[in-house]
Biopython code that builds the backbone (N, CA, C, O; Angstrom):
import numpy as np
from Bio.PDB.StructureBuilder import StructureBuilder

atoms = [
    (1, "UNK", "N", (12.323, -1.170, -6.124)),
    (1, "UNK", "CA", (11.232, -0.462, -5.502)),
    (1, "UNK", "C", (9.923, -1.202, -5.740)),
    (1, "UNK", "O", (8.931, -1.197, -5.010)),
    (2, "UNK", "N", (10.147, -2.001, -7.191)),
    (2, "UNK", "CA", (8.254, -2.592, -7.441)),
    (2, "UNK", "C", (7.956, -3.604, -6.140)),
    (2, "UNK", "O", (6.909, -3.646, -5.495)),
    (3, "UNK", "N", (9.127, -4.386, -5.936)),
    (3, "UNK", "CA", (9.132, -5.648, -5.195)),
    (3, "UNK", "C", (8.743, -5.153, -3.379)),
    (3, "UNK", "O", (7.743, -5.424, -2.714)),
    (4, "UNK", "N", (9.715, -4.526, -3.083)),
    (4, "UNK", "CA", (9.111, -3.421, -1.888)),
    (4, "UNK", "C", (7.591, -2.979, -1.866)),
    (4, "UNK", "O", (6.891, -3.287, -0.902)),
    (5, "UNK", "N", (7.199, -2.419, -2.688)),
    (5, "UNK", "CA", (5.854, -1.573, -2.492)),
    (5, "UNK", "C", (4.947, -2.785, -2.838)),
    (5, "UNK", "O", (4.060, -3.119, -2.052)),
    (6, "UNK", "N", (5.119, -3.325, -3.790)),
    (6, "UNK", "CA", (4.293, -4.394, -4.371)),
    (6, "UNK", "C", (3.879, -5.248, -2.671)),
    (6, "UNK", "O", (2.676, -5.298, -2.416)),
    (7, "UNK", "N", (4.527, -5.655, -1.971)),
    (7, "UNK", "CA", (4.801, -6.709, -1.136)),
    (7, "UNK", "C", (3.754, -5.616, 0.300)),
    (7, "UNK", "O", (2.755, -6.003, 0.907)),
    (8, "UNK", "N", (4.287, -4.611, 0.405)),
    (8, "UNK", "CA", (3.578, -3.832, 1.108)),
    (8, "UNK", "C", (1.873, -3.368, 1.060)),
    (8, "UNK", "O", (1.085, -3.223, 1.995)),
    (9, "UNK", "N", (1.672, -3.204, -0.438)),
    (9, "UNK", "CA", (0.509, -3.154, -0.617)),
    (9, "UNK", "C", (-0.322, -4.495, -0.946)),
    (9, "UNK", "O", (-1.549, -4.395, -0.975)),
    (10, "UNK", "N", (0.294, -5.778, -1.203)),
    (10, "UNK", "CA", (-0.562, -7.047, -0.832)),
    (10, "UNK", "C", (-0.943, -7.537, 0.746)),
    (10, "UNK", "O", (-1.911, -8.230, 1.061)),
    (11, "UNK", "N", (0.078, -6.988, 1.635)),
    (11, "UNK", "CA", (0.286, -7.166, 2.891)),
    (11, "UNK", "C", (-1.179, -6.195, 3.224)),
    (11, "UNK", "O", (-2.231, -6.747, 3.546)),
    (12, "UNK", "N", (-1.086, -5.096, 3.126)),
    (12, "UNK", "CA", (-2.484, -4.342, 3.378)),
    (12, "UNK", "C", (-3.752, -4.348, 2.283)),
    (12, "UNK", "O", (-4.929, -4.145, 2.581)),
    (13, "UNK", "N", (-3.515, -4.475, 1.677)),
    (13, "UNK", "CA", (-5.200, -5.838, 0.969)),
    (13, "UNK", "C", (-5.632, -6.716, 1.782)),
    (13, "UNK", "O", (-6.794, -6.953, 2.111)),
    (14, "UNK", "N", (-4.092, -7.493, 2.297)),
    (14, "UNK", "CA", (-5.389, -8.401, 3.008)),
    (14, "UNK", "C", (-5.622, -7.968, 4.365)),
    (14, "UNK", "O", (-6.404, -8.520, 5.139)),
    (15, "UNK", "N", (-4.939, -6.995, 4.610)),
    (15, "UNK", "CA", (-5.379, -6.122, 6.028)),
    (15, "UNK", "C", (-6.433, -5.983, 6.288)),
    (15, "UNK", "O", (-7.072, -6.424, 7.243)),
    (16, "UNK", "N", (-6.998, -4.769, 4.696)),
    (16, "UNK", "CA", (-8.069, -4.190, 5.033)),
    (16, "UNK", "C", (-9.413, -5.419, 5.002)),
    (16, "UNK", "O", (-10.451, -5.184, 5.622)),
    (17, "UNK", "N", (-9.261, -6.502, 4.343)),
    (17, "UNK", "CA", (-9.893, -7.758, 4.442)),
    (17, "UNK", "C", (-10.128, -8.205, 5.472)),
    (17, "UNK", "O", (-10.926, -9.142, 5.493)),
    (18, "UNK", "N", (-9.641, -7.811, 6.530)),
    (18, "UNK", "CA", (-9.619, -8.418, 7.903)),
    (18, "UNK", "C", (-10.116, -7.621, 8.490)),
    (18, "UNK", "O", (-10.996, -7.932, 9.293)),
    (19, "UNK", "N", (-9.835, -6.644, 8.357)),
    (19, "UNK", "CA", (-10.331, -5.108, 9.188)),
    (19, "UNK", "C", (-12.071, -5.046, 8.633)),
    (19, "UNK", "O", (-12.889, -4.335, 9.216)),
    (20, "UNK", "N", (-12.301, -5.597, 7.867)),
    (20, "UNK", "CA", (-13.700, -5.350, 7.031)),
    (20, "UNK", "C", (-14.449, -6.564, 8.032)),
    (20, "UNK", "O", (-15.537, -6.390, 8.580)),
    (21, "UNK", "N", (-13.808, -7.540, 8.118)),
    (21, "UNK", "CA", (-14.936, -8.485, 8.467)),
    (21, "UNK", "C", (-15.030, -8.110, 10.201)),
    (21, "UNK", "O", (-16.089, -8.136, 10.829)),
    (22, "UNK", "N", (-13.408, -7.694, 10.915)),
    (22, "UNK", "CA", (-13.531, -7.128, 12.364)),
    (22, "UNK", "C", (-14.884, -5.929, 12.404)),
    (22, "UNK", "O", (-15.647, -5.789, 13.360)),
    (23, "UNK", "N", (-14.927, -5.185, 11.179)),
    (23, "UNK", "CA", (-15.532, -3.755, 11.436)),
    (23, "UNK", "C", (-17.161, -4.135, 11.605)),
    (23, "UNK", "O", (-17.965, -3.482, 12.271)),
    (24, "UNK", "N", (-17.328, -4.845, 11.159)),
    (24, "UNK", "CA", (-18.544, -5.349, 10.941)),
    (24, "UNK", "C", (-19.600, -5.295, 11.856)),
    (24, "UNK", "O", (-20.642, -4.644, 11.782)),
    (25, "UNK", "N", (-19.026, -6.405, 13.125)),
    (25, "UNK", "CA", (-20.277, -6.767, 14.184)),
    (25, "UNK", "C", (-19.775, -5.250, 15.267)),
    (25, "UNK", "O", (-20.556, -4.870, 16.140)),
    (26, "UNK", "N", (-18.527, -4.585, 15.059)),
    (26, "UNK", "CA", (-18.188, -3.550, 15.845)),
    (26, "UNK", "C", (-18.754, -2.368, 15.470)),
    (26, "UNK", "O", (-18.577, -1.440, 16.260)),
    (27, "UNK", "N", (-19.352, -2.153, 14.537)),
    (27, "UNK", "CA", (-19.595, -0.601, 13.802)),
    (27, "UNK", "C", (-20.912, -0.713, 13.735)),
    (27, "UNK", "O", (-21.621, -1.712, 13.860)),
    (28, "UNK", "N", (-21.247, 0.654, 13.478)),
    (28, "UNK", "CA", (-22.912, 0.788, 12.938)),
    (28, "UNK", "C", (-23.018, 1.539, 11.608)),
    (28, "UNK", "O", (-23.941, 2.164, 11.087)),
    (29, "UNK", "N", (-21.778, 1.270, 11.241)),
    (29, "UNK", "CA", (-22.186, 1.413, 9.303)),
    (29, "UNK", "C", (-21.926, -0.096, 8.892)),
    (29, "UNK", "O", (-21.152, -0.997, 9.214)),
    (30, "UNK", "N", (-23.442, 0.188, 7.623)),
    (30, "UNK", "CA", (-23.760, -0.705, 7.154)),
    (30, "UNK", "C", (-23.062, -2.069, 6.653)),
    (30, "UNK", "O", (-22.476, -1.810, 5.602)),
    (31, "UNK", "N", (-22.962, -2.911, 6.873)),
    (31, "UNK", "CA", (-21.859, -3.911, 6.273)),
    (31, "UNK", "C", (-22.074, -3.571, 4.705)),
    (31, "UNK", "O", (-20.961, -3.524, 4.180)),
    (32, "UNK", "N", (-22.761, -3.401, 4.079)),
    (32, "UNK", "CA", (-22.695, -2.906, 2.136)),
    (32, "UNK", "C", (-21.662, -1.833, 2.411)),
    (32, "UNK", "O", (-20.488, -2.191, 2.325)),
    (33, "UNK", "N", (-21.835, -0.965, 2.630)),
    (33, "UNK", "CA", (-20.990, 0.496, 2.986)),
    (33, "UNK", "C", (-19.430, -0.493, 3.693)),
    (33, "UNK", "O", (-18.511, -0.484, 2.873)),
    (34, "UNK", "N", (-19.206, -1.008, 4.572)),
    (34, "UNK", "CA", (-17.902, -1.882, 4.730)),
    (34, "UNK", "C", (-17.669, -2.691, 3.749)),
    (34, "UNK", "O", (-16.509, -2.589, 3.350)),
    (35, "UNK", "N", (-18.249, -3.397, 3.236)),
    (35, "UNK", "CA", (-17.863, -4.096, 1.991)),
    (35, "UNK", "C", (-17.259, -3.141, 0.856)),
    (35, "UNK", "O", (-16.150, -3.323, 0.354)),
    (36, "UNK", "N", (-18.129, -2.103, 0.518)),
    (36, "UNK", "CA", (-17.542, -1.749, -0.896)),
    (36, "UNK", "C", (-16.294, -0.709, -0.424)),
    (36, "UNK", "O", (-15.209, -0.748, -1.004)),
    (37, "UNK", "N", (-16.500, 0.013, 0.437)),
    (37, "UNK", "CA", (-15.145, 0.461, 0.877)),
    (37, "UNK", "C", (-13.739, -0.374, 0.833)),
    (37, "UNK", "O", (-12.821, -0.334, 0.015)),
    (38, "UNK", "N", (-13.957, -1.317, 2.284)),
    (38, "UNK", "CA", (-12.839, -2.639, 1.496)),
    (38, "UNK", "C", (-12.519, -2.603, 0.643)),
    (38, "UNK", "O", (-11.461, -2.066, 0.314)),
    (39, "UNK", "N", (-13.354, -3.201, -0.139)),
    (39, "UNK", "CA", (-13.420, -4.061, -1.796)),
    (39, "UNK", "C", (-12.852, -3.021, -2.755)),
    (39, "UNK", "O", (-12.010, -3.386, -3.576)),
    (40, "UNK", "N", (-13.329, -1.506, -2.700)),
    (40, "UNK", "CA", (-12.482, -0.686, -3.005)),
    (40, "UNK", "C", (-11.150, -0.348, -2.980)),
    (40, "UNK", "O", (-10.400, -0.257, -3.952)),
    (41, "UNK", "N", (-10.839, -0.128, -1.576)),
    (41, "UNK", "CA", (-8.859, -0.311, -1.321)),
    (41, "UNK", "C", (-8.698, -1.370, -1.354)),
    (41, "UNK", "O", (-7.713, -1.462, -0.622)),
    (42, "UNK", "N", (-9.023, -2.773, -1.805)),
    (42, "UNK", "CA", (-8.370, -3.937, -1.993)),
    (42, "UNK", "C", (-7.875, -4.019, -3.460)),
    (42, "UNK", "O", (-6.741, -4.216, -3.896)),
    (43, "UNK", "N", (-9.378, -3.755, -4.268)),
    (43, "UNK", "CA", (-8.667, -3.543, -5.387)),
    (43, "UNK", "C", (-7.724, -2.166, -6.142)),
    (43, "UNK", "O", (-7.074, -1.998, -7.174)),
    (44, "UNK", "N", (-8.072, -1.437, -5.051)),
    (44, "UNK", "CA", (-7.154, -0.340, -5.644)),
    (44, "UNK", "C", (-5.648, -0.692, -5.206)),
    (44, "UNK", "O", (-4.754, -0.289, -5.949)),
    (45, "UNK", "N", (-5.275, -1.478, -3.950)),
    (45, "UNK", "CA", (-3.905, -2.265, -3.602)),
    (45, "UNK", "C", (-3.619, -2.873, -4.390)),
    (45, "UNK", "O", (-2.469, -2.599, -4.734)),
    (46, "UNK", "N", (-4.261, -4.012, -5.223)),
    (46, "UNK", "CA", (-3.843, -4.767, -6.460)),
    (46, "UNK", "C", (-3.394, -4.256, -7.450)),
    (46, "UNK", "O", (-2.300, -4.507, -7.955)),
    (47, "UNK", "N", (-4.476, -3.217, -7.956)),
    (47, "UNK", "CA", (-3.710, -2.515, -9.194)),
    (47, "UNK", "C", (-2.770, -1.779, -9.290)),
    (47, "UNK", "O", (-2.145, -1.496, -10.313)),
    (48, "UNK", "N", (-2.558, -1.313, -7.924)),
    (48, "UNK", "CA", (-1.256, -0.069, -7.798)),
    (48, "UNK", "C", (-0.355, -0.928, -7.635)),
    (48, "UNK", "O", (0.787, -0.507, -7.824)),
    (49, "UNK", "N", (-0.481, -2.164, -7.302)),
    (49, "UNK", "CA", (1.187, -3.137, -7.664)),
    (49, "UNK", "C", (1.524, -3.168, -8.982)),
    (49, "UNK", "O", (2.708, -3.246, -9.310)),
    (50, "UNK", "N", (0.585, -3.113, -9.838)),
    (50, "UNK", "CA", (1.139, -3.627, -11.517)),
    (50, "UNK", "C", (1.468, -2.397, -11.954)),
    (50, "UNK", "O", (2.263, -2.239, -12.880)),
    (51, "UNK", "N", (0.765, -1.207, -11.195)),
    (51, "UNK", "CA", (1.423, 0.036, -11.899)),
    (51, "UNK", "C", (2.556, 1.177, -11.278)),
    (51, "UNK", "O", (2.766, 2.355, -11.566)),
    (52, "UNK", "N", (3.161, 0.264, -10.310)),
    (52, "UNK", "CA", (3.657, 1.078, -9.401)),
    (52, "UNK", "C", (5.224, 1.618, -10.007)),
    (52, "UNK", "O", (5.996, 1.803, -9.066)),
    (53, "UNK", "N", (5.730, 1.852, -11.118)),
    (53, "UNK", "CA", (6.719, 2.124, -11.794)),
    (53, "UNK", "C", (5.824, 3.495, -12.735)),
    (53, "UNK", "O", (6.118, 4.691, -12.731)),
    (54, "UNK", "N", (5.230, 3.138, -13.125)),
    (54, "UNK", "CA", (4.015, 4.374, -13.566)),
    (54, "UNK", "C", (4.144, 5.847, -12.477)),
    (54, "UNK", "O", (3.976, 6.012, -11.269)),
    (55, "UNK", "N", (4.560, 6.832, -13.721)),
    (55, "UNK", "CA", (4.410, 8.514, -12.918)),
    (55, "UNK", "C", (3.086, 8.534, -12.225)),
    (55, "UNK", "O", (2.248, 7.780, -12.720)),
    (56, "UNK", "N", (2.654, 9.352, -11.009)),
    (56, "UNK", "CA", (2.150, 8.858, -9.987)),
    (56, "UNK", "C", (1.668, 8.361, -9.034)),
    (56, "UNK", "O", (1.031, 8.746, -8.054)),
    (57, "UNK", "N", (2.145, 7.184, -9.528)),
    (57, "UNK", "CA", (1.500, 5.770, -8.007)),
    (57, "UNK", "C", (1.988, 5.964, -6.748)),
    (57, "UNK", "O", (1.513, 6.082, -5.619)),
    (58, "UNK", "N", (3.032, 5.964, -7.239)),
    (58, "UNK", "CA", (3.359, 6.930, -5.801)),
    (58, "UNK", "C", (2.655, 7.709, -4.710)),
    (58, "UNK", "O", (2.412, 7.463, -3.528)),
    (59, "UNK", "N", (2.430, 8.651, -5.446)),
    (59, "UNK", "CA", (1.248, 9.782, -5.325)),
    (59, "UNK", "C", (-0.042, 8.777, -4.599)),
    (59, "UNK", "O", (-0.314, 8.809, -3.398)),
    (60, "UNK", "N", (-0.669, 7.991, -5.521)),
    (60, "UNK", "CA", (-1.756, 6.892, -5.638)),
    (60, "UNK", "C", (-1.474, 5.983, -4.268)),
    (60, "UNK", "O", (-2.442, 5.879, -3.514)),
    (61, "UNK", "N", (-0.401, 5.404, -3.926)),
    (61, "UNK", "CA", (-0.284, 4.619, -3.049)),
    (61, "UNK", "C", (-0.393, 5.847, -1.364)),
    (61, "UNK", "O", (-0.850, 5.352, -0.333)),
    (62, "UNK", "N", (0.062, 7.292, -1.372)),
    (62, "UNK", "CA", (0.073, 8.174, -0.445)),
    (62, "UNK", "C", (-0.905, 8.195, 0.313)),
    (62, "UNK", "O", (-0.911, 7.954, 1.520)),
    (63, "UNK", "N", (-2.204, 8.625, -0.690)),
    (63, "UNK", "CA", (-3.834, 8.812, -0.756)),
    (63, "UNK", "C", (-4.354, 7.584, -0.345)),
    (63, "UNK", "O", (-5.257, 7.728, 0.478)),
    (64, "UNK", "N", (-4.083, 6.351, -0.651)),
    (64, "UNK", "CA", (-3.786, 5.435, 0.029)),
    (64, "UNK", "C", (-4.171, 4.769, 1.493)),
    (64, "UNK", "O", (-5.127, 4.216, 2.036)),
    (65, "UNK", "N", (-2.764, 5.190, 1.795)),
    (65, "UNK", "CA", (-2.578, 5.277, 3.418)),
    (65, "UNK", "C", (-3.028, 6.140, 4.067)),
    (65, "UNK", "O", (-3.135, 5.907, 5.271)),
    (66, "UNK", "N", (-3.463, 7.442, 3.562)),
    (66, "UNK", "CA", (-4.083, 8.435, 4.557)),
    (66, "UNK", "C", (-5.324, 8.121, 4.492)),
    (66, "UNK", "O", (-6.063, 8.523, 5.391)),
    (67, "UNK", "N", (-5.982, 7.146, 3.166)),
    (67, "UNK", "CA", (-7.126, 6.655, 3.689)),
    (67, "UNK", "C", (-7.555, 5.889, 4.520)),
    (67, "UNK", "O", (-8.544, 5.833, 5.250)),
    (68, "UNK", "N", (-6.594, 5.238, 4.302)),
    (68, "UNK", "CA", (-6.653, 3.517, 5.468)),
    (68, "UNK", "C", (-6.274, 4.012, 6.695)),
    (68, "UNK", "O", (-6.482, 3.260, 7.647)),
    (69, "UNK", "N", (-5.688, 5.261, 6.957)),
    (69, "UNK", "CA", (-5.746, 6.016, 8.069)),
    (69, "UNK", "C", (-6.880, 6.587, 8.429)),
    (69, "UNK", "O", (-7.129, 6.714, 9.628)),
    (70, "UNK", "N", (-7.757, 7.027, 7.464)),
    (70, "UNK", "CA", (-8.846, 7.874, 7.932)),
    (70, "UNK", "C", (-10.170, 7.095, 7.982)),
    (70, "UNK", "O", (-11.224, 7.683, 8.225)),
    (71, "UNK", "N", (-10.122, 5.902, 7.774)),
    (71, "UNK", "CA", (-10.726, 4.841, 8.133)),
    (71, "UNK", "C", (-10.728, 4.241, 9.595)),
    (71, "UNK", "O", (-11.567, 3.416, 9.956)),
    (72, "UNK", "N", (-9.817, 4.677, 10.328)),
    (72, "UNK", "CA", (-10.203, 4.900, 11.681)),
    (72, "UNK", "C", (-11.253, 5.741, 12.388)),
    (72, "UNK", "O", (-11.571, 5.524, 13.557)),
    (73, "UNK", "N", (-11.794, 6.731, 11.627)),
    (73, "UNK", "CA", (-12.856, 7.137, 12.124)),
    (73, "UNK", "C", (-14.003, 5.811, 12.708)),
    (73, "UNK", "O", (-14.628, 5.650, 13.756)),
    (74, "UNK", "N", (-13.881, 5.055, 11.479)),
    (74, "UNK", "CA", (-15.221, 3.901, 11.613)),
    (74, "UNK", "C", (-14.786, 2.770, 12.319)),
    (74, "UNK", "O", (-15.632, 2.185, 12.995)),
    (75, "UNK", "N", (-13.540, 2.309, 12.297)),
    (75, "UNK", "CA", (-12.910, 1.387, 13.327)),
    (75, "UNK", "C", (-11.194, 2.013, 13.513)),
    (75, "UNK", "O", (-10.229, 2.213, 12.776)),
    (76, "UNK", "N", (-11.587, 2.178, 15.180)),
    (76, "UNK", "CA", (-10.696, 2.918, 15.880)),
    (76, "UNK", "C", (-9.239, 2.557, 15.523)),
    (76, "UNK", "O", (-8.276, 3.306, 15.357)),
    (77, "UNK", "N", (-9.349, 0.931, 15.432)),
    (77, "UNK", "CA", (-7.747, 0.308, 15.672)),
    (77, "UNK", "C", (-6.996, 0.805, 14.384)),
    (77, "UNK", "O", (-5.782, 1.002, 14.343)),
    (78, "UNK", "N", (-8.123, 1.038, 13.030)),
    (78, "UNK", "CA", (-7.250, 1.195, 11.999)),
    (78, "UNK", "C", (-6.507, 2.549, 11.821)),
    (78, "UNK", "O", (-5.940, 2.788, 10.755)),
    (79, "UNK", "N", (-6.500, 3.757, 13.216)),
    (79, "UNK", "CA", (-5.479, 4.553, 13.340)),
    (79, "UNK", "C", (-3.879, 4.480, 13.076)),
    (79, "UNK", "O", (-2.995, 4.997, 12.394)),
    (80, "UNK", "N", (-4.185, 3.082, 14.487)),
    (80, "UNK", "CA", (-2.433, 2.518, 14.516)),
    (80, "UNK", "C", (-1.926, 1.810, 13.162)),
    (80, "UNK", "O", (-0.863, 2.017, 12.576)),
    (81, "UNK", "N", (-3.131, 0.774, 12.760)),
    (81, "UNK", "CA", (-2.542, 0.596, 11.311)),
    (81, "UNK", "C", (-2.415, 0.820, 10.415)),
    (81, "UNK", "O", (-1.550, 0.360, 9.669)),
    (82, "UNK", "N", (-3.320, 1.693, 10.136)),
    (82, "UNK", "CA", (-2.640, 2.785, 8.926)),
    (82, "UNK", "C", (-1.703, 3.627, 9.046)),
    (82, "UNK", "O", (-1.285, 4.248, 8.068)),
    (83, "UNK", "N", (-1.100, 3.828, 10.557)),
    (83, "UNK", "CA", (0.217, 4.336, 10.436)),
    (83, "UNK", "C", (1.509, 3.360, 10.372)),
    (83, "UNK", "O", (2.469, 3.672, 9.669)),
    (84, "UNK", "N", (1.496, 2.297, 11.049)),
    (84, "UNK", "CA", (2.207, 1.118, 10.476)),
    (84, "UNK", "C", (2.479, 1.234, 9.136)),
    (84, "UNK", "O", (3.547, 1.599, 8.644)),
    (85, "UNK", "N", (1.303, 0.856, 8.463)),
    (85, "UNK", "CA", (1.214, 0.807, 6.986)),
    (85, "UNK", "C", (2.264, 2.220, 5.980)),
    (85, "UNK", "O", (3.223, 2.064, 5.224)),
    (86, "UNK", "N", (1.643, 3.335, 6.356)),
    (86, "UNK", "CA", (1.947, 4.544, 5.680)),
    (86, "UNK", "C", (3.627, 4.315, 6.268)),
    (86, "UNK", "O", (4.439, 4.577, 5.381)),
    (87, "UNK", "N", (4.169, 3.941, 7.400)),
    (87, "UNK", "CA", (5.650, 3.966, 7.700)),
    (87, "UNK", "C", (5.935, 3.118, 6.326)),
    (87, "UNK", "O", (6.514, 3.650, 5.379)),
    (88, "UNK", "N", (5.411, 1.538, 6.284)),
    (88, "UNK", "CA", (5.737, 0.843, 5.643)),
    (88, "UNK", "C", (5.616, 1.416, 3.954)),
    (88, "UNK", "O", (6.398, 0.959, 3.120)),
    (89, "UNK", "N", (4.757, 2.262, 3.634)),
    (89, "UNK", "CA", (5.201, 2.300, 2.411)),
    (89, "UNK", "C", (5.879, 3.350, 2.210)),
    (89, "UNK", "O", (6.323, 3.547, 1.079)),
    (90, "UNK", "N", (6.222, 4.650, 3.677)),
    (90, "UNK", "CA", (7.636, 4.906, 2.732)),
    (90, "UNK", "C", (8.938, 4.472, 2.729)),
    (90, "UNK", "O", (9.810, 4.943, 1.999)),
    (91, "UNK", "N", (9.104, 3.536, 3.569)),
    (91, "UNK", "CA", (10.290, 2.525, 3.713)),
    (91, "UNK", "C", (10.308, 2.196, 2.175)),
    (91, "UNK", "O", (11.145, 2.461, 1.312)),
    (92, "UNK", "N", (9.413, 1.699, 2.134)),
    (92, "UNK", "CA", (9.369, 0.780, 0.689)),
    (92, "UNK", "C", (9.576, 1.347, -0.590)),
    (92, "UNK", "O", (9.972, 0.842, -1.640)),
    (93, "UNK", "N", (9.181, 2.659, -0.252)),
    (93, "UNK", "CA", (9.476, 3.860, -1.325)),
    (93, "UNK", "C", (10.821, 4.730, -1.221)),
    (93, "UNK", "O", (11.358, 5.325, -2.156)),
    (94, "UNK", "N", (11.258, 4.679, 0.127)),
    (94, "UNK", "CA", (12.701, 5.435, -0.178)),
    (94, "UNK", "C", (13.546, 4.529, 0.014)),
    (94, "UNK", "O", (14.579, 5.086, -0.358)),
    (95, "UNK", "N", (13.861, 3.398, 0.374)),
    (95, "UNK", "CA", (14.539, 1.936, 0.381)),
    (95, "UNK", "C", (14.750, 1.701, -1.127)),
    (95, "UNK", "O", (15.831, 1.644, -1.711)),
    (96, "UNK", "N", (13.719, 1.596, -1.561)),
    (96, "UNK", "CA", (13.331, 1.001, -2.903)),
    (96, "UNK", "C", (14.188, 1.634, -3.514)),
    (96, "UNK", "O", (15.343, 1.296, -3.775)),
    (97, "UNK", "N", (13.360, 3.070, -3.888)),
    (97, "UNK", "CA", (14.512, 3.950, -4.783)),
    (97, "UNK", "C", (15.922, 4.038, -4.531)),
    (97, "UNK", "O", (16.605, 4.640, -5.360)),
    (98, "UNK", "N", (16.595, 3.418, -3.285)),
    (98, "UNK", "CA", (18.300, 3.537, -2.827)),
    (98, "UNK", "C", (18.235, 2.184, -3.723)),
    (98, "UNK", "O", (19.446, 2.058, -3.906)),
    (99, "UNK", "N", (17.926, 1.604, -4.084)),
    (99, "UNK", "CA", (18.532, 0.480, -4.009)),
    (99, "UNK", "C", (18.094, 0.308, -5.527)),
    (99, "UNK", "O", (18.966, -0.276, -6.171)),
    (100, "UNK", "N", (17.066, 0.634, -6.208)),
    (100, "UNK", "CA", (17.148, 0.899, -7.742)),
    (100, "UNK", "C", (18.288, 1.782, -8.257)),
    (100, "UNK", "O", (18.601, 1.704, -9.445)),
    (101, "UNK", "N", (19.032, 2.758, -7.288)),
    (101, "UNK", "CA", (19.977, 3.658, -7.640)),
    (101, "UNK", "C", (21.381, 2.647, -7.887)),
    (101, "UNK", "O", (22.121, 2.555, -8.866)),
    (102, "UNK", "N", (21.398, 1.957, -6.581)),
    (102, "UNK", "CA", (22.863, 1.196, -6.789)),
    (102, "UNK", "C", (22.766, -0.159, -7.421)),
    (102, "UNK", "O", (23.688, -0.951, -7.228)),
    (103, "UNK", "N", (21.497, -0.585, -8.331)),
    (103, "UNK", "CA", (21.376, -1.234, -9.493)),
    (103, "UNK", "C", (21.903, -1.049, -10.307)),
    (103, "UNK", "O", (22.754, -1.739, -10.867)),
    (104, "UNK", "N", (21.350, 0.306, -10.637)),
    (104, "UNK", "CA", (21.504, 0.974, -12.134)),
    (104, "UNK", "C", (23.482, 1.692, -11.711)),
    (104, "UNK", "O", (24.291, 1.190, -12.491)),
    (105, "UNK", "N", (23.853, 2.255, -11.119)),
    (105, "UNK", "CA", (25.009, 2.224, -10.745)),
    (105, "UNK", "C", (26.457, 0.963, -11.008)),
    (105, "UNK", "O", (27.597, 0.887, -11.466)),
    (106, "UNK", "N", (25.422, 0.182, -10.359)),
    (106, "UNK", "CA", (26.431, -1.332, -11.094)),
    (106, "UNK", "C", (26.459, -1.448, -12.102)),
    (106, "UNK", "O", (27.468, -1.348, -12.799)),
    (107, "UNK", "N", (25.161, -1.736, -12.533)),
    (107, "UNK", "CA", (25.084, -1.720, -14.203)),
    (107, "UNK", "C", (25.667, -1.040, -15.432)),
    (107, "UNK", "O", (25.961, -1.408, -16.570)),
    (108, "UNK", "N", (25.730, 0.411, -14.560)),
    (108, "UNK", "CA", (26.596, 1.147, -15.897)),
    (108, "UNK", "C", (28.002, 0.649, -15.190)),
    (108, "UNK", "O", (28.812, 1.208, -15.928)),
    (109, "UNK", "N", (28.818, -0.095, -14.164)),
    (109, "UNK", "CA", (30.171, -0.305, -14.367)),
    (109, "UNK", "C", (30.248, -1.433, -14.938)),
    (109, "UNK", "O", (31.254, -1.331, -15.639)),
    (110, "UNK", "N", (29.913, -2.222, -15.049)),
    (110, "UNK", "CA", (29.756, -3.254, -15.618)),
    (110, "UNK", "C", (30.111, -3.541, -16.809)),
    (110, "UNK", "O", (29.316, -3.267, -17.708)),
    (111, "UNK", "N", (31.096, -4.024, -17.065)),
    (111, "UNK", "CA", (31.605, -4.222, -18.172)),
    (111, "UNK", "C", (30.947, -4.499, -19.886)),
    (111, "UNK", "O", (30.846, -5.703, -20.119)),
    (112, "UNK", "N", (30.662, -3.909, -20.649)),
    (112, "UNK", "CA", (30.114, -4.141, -21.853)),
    (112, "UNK", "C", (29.793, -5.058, -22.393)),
    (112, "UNK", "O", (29.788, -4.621, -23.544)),
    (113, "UNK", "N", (29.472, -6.155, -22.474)),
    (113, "UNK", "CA", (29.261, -7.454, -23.167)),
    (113, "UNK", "C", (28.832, -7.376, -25.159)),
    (113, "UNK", "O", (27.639, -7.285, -25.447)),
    (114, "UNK", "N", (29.594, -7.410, -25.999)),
    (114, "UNK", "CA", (28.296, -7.821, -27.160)),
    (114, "UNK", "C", (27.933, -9.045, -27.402)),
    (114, "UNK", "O", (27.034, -9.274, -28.210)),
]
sb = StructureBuilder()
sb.init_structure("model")
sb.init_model(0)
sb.init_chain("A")
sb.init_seg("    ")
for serial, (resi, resn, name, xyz) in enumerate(atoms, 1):
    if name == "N":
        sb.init_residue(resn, " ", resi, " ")
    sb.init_atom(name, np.array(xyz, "f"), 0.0, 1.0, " ", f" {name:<3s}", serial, name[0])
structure = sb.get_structure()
């Protein structure tokens, strides 16, 4: 699941990086106000990779996407991609967890080694 979500939320860091410099000459909020927003979910994408095994990142990564969704208010296109995105991280989140299941599944058949 880390490798999934991890990969998903670097993929939209540098989204919203792109979306920041598009929003710019298109919007009439302030480029400071686009910058620290960005710069905000960029680094909040970074850190929720290192902690994404941590009880609620999950949660953390949700809030997330409904932001980078609701960031379409200020540039329209980021409707469609924050729903892209939000698909993509629960792929990444219920994928993930199938497949941490039939890890740990192997693992306990797996013969004992000392």
């Amino acid at each position: 699941m880390r490798t999934l979500c991890s990969s998903t939320l670097i993929g939209e860091a540098l989204l919203i990086m792109f979306a920041g410099l598009v929003a710019m000459p298109l919007s009439d909020v302030p480029t400071g106000t686009i910058w620290a927003v960005s710069g905000t979910a960029m680094v909040l994408c970074v850190l929720l990779c290192g902690m994404i095994e941590r009880p609620g990142a999950v949660a953390v990564g949700w809030v997330l996407q409904i932001g980078l969704i609701a960031s379409g208010l200020v540039l329209p296109t980021m409707f469609g991609l924050g729903a892209v995105f939000a698909a993509l991280w629960w792929c990444s989140v219920h994928y993930g967890r199938k497949i941490d299941v039939i890890r740990a599944a192997r693992a306990a058949e797996a013969p004992q080694t000392a």
